[in-house]
C-alpha positions in Angstrom: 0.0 0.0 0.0 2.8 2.3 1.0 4.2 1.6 -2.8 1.3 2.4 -4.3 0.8 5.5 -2.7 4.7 6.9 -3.7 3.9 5.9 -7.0 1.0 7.4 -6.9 2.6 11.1 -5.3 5.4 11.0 -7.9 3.6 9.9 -11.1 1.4 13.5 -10.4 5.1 15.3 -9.4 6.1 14.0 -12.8 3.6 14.4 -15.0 3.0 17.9 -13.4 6.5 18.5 -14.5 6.4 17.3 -17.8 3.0 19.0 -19.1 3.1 22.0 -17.4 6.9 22.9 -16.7 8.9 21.2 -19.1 6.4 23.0 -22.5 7.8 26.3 -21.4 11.3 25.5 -22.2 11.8 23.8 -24.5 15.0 20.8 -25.2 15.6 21.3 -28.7 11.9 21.4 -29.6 10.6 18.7 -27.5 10.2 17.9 -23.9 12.1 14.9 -22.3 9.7 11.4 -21.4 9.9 11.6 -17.4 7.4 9.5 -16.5 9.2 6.4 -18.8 12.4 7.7 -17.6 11.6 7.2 -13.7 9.6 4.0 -14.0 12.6 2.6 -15.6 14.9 4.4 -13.0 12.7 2.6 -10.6 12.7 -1.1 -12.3 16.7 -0.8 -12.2 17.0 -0.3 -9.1 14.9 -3.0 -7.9 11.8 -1.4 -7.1 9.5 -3.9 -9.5 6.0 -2.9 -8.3 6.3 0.5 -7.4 7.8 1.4 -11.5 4.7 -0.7 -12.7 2.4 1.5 -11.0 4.4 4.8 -12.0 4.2 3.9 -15.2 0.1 3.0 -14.7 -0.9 6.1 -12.7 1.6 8.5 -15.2 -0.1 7.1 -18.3 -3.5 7.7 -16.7 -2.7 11.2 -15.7 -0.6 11.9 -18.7 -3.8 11.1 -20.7 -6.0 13.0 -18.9 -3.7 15.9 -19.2 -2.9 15.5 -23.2 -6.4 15.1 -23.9 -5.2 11.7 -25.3 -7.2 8.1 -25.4 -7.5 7.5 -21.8 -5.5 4.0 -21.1 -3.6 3.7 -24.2 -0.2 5.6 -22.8 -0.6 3.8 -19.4 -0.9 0.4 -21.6 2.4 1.3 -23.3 4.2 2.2 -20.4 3.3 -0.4 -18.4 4.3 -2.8 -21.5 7.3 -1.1 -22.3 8.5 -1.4 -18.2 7.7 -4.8 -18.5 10.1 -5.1 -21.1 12.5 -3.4 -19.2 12.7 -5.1 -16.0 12.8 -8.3 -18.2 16.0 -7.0 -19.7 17.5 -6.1 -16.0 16.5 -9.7 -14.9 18.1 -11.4 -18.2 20.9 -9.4 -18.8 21.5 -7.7 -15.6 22.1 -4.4 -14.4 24.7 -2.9 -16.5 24.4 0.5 -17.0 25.2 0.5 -20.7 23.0 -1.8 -21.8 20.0 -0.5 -19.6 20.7 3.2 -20.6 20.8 1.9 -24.7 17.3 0.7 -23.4 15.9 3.2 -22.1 17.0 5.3 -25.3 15.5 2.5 -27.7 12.4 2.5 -25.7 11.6 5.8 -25.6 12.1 5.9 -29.4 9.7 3.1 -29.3 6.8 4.6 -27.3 7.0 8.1 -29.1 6.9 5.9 -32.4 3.9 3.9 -31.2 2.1 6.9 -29.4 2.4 9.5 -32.2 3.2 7.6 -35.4 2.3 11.0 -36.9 5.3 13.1 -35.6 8.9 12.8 -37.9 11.2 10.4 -36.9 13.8 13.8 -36.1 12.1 14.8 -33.7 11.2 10.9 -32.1 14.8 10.8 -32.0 15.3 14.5 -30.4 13.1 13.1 -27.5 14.6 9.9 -27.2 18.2 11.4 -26.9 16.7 14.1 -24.5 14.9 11.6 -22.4 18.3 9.4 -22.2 20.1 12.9 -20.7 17.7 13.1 -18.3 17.9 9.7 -17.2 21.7 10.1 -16.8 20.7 13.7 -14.4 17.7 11.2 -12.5 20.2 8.5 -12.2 21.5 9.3 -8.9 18.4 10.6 -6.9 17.2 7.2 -7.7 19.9 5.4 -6.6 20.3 7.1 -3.0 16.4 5.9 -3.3 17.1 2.2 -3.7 16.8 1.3 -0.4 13.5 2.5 -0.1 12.3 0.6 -3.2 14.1 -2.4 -3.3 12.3 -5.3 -4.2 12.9 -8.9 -5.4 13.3 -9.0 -9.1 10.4 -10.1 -11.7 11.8 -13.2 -11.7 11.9 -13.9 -8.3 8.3 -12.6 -7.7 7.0 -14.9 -10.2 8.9 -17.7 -8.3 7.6 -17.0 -5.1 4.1 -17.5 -5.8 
């Protein structure tokens, strides 16, 4: 319960951030993919559940805000942070391979989510959101005590 509810403060902090802050100044011409930058920050360093329902509660709110289909973001995020605990669990915590993850899967979900936009400026974000995983790298990790968790794997063979 206490998860939930810090997923639950931070996905608003986040998404608060990235549609009403980040729009103002802009990175190039886009704005950097926080809420898929700190649900991935979360799954690495171990906090399985609580970055599942980051990712949940920031697509919910992210679709409310954007006036977008309400679900379809949260079904992507919580798809693509599936994908990238399963990458931590299989090939492990490096932190080159998980931040050439984080970059191909933000490419991926701006792709998906707006298949409209030019593939320059998908690749502006994704390389925008990267940086700011590198800056939200090390609040996280002081974190990681807090949200440590068994990984996917584990969970699944508990129960």
């Amino acid at each position: 319960m206490k998860q939930l509810l810090i997923a639950l403060l931070i996905s608003i902090i986040i998404v608060l951030f990235q549609v009403g802050f980040f729009p103002q100044i802009l990175f190039f011409g886009v704005t950097p993919n926080l809420i898929l930058v700190a649900a991935f920050c979360l799954i690495y360093f171990g906090g399985i559940r609580t970055g599942f329902w980051l990712a949940f509660f920031g697509g919910i709110f992210l679709d409310v805000e954007t006036s977008g289909r309400l679900g379809f973001s949260s079904l992507l995020l919580v798809g693509l942070t599936f994908v990238i605990s399963l990458i931590a669990d299989f090939l492990g915590r490096n932190p080159f391979i998980f931040t050439l993850a984080v970059f191909l899967l933000t490419l991926v979900f701006r792709l998906i989510s707006s298949p409209d936009l030019p593939f320059s400026i998908c690749l502006k974000e994704a390389v925008l959101s990267t940086a700011f995983l590198l800056v939200l790298y090390y609040p996280f990790k002081l974190l990681r005590s807090f949200f440590s968790q068994k990984s996917y794997i584990q969970l699944k063979m508990k129960y």
